[in-house]
C-alpha positions as CSV (number, residue, x, y, z in Angstrom):
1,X,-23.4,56.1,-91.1
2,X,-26.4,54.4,-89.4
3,X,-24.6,50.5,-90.6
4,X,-21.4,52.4,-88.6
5,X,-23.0,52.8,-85.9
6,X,-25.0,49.7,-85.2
7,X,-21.9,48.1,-86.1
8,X,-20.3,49.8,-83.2
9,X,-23.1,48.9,-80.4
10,X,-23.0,45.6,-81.5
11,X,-19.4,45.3,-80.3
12,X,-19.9,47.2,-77.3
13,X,-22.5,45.2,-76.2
14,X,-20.6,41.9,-77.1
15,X,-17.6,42.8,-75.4
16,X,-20.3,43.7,-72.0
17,X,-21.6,40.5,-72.2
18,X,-18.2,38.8,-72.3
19,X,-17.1,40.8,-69.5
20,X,-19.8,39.9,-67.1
21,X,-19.4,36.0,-68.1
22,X,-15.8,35.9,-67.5
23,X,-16.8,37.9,-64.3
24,X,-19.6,35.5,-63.1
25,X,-17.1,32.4,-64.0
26,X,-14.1,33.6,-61.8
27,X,-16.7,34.4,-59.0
28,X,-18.6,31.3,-59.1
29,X,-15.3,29.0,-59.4
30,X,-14.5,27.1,-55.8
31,X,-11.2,28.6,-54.4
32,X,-8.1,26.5,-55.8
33,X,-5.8,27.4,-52.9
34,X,-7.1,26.1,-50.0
35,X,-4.5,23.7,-48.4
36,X,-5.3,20.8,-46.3
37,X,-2.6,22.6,-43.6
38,X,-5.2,25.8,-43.5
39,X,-7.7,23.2,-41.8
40,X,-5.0,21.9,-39.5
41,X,-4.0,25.4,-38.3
42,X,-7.6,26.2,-38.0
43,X,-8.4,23.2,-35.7
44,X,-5.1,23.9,-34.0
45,X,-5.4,27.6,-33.3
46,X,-8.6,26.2,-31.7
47,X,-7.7,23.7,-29.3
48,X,-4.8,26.4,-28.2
49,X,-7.6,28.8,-27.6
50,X,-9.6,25.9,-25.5
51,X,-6.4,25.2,-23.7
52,X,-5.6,28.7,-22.8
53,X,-9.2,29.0,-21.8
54,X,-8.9,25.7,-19.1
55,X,-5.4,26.9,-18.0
56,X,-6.6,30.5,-16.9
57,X,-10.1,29.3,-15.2
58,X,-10.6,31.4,-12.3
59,X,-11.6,28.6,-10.6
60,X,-8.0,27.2,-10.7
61,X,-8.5,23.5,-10.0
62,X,-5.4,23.3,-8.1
63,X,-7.7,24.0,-5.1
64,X,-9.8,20.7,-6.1
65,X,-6.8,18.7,-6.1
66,X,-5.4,20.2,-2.5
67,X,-9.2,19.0,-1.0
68,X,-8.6,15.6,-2.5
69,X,-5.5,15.4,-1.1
70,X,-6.6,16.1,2.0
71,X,-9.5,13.9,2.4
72,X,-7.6,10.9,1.3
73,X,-4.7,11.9,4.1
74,X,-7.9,12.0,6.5
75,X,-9.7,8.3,5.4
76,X,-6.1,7.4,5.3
77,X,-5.5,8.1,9.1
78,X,-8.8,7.0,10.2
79,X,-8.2,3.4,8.9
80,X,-4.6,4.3,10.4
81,X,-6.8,4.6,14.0
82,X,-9.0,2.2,13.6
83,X,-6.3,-0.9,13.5
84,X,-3.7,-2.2,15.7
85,X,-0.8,-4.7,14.8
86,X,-0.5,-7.6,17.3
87,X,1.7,-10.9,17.2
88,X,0.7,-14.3,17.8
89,X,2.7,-16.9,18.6
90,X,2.5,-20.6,19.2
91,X,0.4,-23.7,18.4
92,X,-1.4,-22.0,15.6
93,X,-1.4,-22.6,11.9
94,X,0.4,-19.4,10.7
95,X,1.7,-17.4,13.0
96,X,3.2,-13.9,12.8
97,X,2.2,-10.2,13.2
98,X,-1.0,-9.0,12.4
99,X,-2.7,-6.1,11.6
100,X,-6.7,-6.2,12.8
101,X,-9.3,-3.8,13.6
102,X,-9.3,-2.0,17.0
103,X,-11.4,-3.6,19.5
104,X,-11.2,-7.5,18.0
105,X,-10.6,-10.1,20.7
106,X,-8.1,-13.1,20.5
107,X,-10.3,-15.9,18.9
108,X,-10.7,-13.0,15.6
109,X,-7.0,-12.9,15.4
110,X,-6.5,-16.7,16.1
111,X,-8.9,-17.2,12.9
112,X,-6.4,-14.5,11.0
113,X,-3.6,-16.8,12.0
114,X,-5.5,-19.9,10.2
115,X,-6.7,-21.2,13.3
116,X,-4.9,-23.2,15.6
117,X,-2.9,-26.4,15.5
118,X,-4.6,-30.1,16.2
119,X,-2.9,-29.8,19.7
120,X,-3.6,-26.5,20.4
121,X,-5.3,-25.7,24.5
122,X,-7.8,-23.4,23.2
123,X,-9.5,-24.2,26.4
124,X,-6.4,-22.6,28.8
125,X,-7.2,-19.3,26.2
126,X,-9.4,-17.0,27.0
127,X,-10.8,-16.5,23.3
128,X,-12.8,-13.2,24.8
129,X,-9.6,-11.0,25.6
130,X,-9.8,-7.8,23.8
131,X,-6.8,-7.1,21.8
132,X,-4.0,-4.0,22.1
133,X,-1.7,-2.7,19.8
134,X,2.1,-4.3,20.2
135,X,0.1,-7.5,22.5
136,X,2.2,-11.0,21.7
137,X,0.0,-14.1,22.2
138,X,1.1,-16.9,22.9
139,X,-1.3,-20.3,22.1
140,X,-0.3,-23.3,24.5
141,X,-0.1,-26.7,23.2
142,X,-2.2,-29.1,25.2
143,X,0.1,-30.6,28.6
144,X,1.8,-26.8,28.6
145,X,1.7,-25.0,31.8
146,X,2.3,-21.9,32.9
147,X,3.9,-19.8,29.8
148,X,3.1,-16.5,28.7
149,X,-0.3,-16.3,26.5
150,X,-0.7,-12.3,26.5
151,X,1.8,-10.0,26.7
152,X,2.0,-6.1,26.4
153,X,4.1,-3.6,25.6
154,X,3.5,-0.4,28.0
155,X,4.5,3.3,26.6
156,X,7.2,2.7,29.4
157,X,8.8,0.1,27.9
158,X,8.4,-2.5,30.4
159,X,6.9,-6.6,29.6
160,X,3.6,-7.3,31.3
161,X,2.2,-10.0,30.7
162,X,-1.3,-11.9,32.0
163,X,0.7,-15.3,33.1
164,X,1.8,-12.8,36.0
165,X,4.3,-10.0,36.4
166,X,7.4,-13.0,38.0
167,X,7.3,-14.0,34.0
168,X,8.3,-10.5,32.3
169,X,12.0,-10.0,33.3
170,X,12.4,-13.7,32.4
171,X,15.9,-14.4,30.0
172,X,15.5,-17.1,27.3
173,X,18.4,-19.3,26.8
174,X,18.8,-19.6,23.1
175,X,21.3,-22.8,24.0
176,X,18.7,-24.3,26.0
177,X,15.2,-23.0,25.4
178,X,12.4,-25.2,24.0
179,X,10.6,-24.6,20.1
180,X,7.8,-22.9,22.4
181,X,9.7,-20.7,24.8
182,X,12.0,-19.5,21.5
183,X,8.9,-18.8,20.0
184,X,7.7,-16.4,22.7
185,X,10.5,-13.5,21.1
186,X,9.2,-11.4,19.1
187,X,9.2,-12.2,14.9
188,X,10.2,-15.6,16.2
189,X,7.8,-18.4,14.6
190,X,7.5,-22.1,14.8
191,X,9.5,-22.4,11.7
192,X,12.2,-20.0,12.7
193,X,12.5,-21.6,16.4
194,X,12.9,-24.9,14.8
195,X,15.9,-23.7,12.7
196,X,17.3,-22.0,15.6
197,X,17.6,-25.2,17.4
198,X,18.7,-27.3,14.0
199,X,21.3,-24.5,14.4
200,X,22.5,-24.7,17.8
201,X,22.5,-28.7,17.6
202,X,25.1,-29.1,14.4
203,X,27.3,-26.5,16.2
204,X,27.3,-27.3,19.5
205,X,25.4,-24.2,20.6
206,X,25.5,-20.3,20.4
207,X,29.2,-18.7,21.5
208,X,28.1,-15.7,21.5
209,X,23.9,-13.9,21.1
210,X,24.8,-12.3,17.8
211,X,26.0,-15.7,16.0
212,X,21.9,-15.3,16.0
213,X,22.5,-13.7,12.7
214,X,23.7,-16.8,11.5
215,X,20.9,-18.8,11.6
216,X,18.7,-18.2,8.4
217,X,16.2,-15.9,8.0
218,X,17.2,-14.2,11.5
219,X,18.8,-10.5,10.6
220,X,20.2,-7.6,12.3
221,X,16.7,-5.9,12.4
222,X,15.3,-9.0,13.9
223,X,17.6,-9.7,16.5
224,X,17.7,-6.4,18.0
225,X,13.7,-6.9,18.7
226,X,14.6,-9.3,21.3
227,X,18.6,-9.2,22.1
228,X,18.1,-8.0,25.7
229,X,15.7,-10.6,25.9
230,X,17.9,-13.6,25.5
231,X,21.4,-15.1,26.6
232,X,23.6,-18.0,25.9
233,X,24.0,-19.2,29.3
């Protein structure tokens, strides 16, 4: 009776002891199911929550953006103020519009302009005139006398011009006007005066002021700069 039971604890005691290593084995074992996607969704879910976060910031940065706008519309219209666009004309190296900084005087923007010509009369200039916005100067070759060197547009619309007010109502004759008094029009340069006058000598002259349009480089937009300003005859 006694072998019976001894017999019996034995068994109970073998069958704790394999129950609580099978237990400590399936505890201790690393998980088998973890998939590579759980660590995506994880980092995913998370960048979600950060961008859900940044989106509904009460400081909504839409307001940053609005001030940055506006200061670069400000800085924008303050360099806007602070130049003017002026056209220069004549015996200079490159001449065209310009635009230069409010308050500059002619010798800046002759410098802009590549300075002027080997015969250029810097000495009939006066290099010390302040510049407007919409002035035209005109740079005189040496021997020239008595053509325009500044003129302005006034808000009325009217030419004035510091050669003396008998000059502003003047007509150019596009049939007869010299390289220099061509280039007094407006978007008119040395190169584009010369052309004009190629122009007018292989076909006997202008018939009309549009046939203007003819002559290359000279356009619609151009010619209505100076059309009242100019005649065939």
């Amino acid at each position: 009776m006694k072998n019976k039971e001894k017999i019996i604890g034995s068994m109970v005691i073998l069958v704790i002891s394999v129950v609580c290593i099978i237990s400590g084995y399936v505890l201790s074992r690393p998980k088998e199911n973890v998939n590579v996607t759980d660590y995506e969704n994880m980092f995913v879910e998370t960048g979600k929550t950060s961008e859900k976060k940044v989106v509904t910031d009460p400081t909504q940065p839409e307001s940053n953006k609005a001030a940055v706008s506006n200061a670069k519309v400000e800085v924008d219209t303050k360099i806007e103020d602070s130049n003017i666009k002026v056209d220069i004309k004549g015996a200079v190296k490159e001449p065209g519009v310009y635009e230069i900084k409010k308050g500059s005087r002619v010798t800046d923007l002759i410098k802009l302009a590549g300075g002027g010509t080997s015969d250029a009369d810097l000495d009939a200039t006066n290099l010390s005139a302040k510049l407007n916005d919409e002035d035209c100067i005109v740079i005189n070759k040496k021997g020239e006398e008595g053509k325009t060197q500044i003129t302005q547009i006034n808000p009325q619309g009217s030419t004035t011009s510091s050669a003396g007010a008998g000059d502003k109502d003047s007509i150019v004759n596009i049939n007869t006007a010299s390289k220099e008094e061509l280039m007094t029009l407006t978007g008119i340069g040395e190169a584009k005066a010369g052309v004009i006058i190629e122009y007018r000598e292989q076909n006997g002259g202008f018939k009309s002021v549009d046939e203007l349009t003819e002559v290359g480089g000279i356009g619609e937009k151009t010619l209505g700069k100076f059309k009242d300003k100019i005649d065939i005859k």
